[in-house]
C-alpha positions in Angstrom: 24.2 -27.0 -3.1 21.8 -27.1 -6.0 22.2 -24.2 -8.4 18.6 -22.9 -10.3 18.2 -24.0 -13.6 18.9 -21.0 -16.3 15.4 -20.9 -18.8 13.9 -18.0 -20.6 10.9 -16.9 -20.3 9.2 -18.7 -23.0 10.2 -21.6 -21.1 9.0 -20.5 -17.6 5.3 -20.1 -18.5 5.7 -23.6 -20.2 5.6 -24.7 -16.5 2.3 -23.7 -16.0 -0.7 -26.4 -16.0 -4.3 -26.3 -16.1 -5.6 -26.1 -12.3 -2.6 -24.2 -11.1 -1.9 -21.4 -8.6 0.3 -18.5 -9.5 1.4 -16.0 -6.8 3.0 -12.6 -8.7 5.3 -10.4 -7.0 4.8 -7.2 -5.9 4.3 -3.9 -7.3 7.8 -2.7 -8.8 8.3 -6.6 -8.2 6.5 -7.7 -10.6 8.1 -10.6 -13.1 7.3 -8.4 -16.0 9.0 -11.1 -18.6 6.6 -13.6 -16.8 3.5 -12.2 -16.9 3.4 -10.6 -20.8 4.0 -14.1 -21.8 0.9 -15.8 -19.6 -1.6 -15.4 -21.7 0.0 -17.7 -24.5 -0.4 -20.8 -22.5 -4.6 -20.1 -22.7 -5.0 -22.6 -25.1 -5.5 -26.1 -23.9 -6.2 -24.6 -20.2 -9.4 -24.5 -18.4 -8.4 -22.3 -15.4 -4.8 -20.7 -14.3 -5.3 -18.9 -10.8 -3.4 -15.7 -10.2 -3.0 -13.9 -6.7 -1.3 -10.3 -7.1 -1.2 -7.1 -5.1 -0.8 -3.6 -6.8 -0.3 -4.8 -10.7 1.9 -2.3 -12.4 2.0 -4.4 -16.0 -0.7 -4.1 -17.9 -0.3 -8.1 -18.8 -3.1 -9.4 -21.5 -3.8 -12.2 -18.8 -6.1 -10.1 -16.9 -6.8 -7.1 -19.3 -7.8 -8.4 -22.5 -12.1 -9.6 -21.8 -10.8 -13.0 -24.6 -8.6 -14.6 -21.5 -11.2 -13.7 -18.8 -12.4 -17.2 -18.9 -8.7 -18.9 -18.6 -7.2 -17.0 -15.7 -9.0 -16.3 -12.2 -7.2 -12.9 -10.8 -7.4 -12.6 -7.0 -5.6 -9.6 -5.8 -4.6 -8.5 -2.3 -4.9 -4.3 -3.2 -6.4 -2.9 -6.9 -4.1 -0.6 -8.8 -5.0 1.5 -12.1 -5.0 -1.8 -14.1 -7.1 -3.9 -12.7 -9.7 -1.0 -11.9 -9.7 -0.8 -15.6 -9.8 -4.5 -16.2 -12.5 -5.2 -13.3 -15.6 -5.5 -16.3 -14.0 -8.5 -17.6 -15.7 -10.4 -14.6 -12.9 -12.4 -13.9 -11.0 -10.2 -11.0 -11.8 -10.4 -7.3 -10.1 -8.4 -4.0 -8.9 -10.2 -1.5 -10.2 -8.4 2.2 -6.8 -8.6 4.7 -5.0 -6.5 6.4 -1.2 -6.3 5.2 0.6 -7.9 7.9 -1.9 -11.0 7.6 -2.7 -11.2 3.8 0.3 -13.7 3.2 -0.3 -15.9 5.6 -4.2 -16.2 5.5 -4.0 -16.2 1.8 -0.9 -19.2 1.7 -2.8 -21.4 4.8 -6.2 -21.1 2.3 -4.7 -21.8 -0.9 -1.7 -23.7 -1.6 1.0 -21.9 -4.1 2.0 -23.9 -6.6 4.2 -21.1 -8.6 6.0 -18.1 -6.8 7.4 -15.5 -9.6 9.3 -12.8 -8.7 12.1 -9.9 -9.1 15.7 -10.2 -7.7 19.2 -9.3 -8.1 21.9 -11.6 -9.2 23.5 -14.2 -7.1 26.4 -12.4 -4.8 29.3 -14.4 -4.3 28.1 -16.6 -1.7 25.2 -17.3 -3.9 22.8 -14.7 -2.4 20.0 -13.0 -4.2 18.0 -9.9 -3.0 14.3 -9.4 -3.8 14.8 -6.0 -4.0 11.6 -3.8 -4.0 9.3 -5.8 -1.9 8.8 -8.1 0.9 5.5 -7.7 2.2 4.9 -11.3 1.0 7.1 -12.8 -1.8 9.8 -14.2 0.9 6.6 -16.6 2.8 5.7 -17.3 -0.9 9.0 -18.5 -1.4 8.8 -20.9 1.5 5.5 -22.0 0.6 5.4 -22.8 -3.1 6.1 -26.1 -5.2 8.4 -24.6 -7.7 9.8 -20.9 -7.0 10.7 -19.1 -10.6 13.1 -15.1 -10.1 13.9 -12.7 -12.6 17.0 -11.8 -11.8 17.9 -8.1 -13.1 20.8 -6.0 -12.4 19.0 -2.9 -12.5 16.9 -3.7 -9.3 18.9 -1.9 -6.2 20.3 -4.5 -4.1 18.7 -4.7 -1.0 19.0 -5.4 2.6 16.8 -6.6 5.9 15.7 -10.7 5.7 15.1 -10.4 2.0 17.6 -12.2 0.8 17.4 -15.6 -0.8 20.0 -18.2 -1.3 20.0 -19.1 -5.2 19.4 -23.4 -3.6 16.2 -22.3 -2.5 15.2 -21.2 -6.3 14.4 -23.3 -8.8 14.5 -21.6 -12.0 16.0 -18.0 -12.8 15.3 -15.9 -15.9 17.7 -13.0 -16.7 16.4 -10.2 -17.6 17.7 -6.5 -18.2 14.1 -4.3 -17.7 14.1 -1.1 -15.7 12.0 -1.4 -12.6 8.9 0.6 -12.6 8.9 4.2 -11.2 6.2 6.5 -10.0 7.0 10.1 -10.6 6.7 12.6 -7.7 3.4 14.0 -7.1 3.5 17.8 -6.6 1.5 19.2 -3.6 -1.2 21.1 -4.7 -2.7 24.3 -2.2 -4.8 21.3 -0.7 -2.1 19.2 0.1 0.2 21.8 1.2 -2.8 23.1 3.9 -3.3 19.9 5.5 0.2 18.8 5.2 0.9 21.9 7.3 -1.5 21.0 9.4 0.5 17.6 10.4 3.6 18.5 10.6 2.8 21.1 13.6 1.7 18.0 15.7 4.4 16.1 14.8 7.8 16.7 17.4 11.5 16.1 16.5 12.6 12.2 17.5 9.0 10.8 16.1 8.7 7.9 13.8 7.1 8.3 10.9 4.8 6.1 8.1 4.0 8.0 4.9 1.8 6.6 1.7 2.2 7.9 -1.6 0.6 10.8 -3.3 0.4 14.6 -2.9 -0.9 14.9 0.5 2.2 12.3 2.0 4.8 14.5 -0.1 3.4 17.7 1.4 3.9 16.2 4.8 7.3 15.0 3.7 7.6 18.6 2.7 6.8 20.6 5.9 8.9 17.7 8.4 12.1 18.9 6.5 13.6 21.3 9.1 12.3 18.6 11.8 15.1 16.5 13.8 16.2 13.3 14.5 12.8 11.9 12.5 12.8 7.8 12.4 11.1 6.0 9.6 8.9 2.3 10.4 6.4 2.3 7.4 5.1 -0.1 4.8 6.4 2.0 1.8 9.1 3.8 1.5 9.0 6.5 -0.5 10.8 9.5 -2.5 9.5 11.7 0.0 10.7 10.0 2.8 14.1 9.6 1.0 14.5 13.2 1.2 13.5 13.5 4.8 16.9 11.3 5.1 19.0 12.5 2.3 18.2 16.5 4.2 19.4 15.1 7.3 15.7 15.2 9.2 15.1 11.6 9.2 18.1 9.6 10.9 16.5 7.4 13.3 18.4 8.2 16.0 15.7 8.0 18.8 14.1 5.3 17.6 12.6 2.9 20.4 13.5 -0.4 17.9 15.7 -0.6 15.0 17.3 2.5 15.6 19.4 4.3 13.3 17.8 2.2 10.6 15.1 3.5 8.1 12.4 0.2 8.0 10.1 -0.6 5.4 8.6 -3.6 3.8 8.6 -2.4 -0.2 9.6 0.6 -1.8 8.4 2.3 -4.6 9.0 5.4 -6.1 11.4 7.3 -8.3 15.1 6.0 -10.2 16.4 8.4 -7.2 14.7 6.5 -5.1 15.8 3.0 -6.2 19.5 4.8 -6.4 19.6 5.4 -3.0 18.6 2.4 -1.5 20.9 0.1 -3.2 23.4 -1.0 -1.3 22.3 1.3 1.7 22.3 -0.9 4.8 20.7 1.6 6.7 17.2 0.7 4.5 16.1 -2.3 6.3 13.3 -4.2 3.7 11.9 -6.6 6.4 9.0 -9.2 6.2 5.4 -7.2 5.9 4.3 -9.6 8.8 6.7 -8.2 11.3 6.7 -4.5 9.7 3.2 -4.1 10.0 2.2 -5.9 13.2 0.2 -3.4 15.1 2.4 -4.7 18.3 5.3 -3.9 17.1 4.7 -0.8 15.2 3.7 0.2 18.5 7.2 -0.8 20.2 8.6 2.6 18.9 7.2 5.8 20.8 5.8 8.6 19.1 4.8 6.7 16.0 3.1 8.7 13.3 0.6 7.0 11.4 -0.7 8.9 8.2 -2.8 7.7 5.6 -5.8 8.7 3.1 -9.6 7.8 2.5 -12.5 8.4 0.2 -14.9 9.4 2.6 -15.8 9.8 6.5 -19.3 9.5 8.1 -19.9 11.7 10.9 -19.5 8.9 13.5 -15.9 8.3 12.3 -15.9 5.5 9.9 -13.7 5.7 7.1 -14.1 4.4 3.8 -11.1 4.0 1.7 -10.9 1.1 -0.6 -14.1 1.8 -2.3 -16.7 3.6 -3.2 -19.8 2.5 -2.6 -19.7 -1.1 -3.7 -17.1 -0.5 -6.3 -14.1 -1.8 -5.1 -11.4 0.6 -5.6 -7.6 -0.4 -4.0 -7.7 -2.1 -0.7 -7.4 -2.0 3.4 -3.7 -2.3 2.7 -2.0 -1.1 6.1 -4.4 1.2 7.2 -5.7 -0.4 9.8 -2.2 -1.9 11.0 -0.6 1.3 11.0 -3.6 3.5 12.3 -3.5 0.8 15.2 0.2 0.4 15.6 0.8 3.9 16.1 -2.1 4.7 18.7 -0.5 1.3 20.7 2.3 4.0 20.6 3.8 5.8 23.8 2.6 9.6 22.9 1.9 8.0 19.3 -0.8 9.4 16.9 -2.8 8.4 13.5 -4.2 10.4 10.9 -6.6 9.9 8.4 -6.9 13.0 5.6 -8.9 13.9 2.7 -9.9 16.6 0.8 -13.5 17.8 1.7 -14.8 18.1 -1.3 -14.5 15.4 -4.6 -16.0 16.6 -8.4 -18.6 13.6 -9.2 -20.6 13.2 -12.1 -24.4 13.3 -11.5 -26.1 9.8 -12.7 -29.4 12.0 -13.7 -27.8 14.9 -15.6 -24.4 13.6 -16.2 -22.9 16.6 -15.1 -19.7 16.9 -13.0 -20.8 18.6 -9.7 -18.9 19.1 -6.3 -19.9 16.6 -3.2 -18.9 16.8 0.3 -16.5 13.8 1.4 -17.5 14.0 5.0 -21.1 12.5 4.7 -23.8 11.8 7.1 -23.7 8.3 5.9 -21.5 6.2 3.7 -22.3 5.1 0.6 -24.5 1.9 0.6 -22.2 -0.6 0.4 -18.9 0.9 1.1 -16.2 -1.2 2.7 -15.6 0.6 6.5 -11.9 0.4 6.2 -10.9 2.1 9.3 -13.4 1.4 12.0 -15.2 4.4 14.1 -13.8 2.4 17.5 -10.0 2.9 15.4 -9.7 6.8 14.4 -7.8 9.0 16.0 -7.1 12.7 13.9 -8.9 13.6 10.8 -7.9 16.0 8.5 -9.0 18.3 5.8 -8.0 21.5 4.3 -10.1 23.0 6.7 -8.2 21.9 9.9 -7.3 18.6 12.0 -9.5 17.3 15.0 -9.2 14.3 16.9 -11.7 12.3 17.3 -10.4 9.4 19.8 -12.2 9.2 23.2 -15.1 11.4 21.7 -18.8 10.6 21.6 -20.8 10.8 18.6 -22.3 14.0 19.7 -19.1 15.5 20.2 -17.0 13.7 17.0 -20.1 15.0 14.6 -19.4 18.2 15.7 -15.9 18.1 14.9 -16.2 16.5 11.3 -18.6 19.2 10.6 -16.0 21.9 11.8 -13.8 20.9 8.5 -15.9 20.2 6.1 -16.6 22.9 3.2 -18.1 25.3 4.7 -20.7 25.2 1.9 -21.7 21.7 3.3 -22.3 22.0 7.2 -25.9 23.7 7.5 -26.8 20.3 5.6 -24.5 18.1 7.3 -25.7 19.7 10.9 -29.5 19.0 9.3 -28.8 15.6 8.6 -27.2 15.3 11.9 -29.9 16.1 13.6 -32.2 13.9 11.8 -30.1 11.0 12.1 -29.8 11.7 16.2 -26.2 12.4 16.4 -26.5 15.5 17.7 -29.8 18.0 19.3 -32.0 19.3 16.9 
């Protein structure tokens, strides 16, 4: 069997031409040797294309405005970095749902260079990817040339993530940390509606969790819950201490049980600790993980995720704001689905009710109310009205699936601030949602 070629990563980028298609790893995947080189090759190069989800290097490819004009950044979800870097004109989001974005993405545009994270070759010539397989194994298959870091500080991983060193062609050895994100303490907020999850949630469910405060707080409150299972697109700290307390074991799972499934982790060095080497954390492919049908194969799934804003009829908002494009659809919709195709399953969507804006007249920073009458004009409907099931604020949890829009108005307006209803029930009124 072939054996991939040792290079650095000077050499690597050298295998870039003019025209080409690059496809990044990842989040804490990223080929951070890789991409803080890429920029060099601008010179002598009309147009690179890069496809990327999540960015957690700040690489000069896509942040400095002078390379705008070189490289073409398409990207499956927007992180920090490329929020910032959006100006430069030369960044667009890719619309998908997670368990689709590889495939639609690879069957429009062919991949001429995969770059990637893994661990050394085992033994028998085995390398894990590690952090993430929401795409980067499909990649794999699909592109001309297929470059891997290779670092022994990544955790090495199990599910169908790993590759066989014949089916790379170049490795670059690198020694990097992989990226962390600290642990978000729950504020009163989170705690409040994490409280308010965790008393629908019954020993022997299945949960999916996102990152952030609100997710932790519901990590939080599930702790003295038992026999928990775990089928979710991230696995996270929090759900790492749902297992490492005892709560989470998968035991009653419907499929994979006793096995905590995921498609990418990311989180803290405890996090990346535990997983490594821990067959029980099964990293599959994001096509299967988040496939609505088989999320749904496991009864009493929990779905719970976060948006920007909710209109009175249900529609939630939550990759941007207004026509400013702010992350992306991720798995919301394939999770929020998946778990309602659940046997006694449920989904929930929370926010806070209220955000701190500034005013565009006066410039001040005043408070709005994120359950509105309307979204704003041009806001990306992420979950759709026909999809919602429980929404939650700091102010309780209703459920909205079955309802009419009389009756779903009504409940929005039940937890939002209480400052904000006498409008919202005005503008209900005038919209004819509800009687005047």
């Amino acid at each position: 069997m072939n054996k991939p070629k040792v290079i650095t990563a000077d050499e690597a980028i050298k295998l870039v031409k003019d025209g080409d298609t690059i496809v990044s790893g990842m989040a804490a995947s990223e080929p951070k040797e890789f991409l803080k080189r890429l920029h060099t090759i601008h010179e002598g190069i009309e147009q690179v294309n890069v496809t990327n989800c999540l960015p957690m290097e700040n690489a000069d490819f896509f942040t400095d405005p002078a390379y705008s004009d070189t490289f073409q950044v398409d990207c499956w979800f927007f992180g920090p970095s490329v929020r910032k870097a959006f100006p430069n004109g030369n960044i667009s989001y890719i619309p998908n749902h997670l368990h689709l974005a590889g495939r639609r993405r690879f069957a429009h545009t062919p991949t001429d260079l995969f770059v990637g994270t893994a661990t050394p070759p085992d033994k028998h010539g085995y390398m894990s990817l590690s952090l993430s397989n929401v795409y980067e194994k499909e990649a794999i298959r699909h592109a001309k040339t297929v470059i891997l870091e290779i670092n022994p500080n990544f955790p090495r991983t199990f599910g169908d993530l790993e590759i066989h060193e014949s089916n790379v062609d170049y490795i670059i050895q690198t020694d990097y940390m992989p990226p962390v994100l600290p642990e978000i303490e729950p504020n009163e907020k989170d705690v409040k509606i994490g409280n308010f999850i965790a008393a629908k949630i019954k020993d022997g469910s299945t949960l999916q969790l996102g990152i952030g405060g609100i997710p932790n707080a519901v990590a939080h409150a599930l702790l003295e819950k038992k026999d928990l299972g775990i089928h979710t697109e991230m696995f996270t700290t929090g759900l790492m201490r749902l297992v490492k307390s005892g709560a989470a074991n998968g035991k009653k799972k419907t499929i994979h049980q006793g096995k905590h499934v995921c498609c990418f982790a990311l989180g803290t060095q405890e996090l990346y600790d535990f997983i490594d080497d821990n067959p029980s954390v099964q990293i599959l492919n994001g096509y299967y993980v988040n496939d609505p049908h088989v999320i749904g194969l496991n009864d009493n799934q929990v779905s719970i995720n976060t948006t920007i804003e909710v209109d009175l009829t249900g529609q939630c908002a939550s990759e941007s704001i207004g026509t400013r494009h702010f992350s992306g659809t991720g798995g919301q919709a394939d999770t929020a689905v998946g778990a309602q195709n659940s046997k006694d399953g449920m989904s929930f969507i929370t926010l806070y009710s209220t955000a701190m804006v500034k005013n565009p007249v006066t410039g001040e920073r005043e408070e709005i109310s994120k359950i509105v009458p309307t979204l704003k004009e041009g806001a990306a409907v992420t979950l759709s009205r026909s999809d919602v099931d429980h929404v939650v604020t700091e102010y309780g949890c209703v459920r909205l699936s079955g309802t009419s829009v009389a009756e779903r108005t009504e409940l929005l307006i039940s937890i939002a601030h209480p400052k904000f209803r006498e409008q919202l029930r005005k503008d209900a009124e005038r919209l004819g949602y509800i009687k005047r």
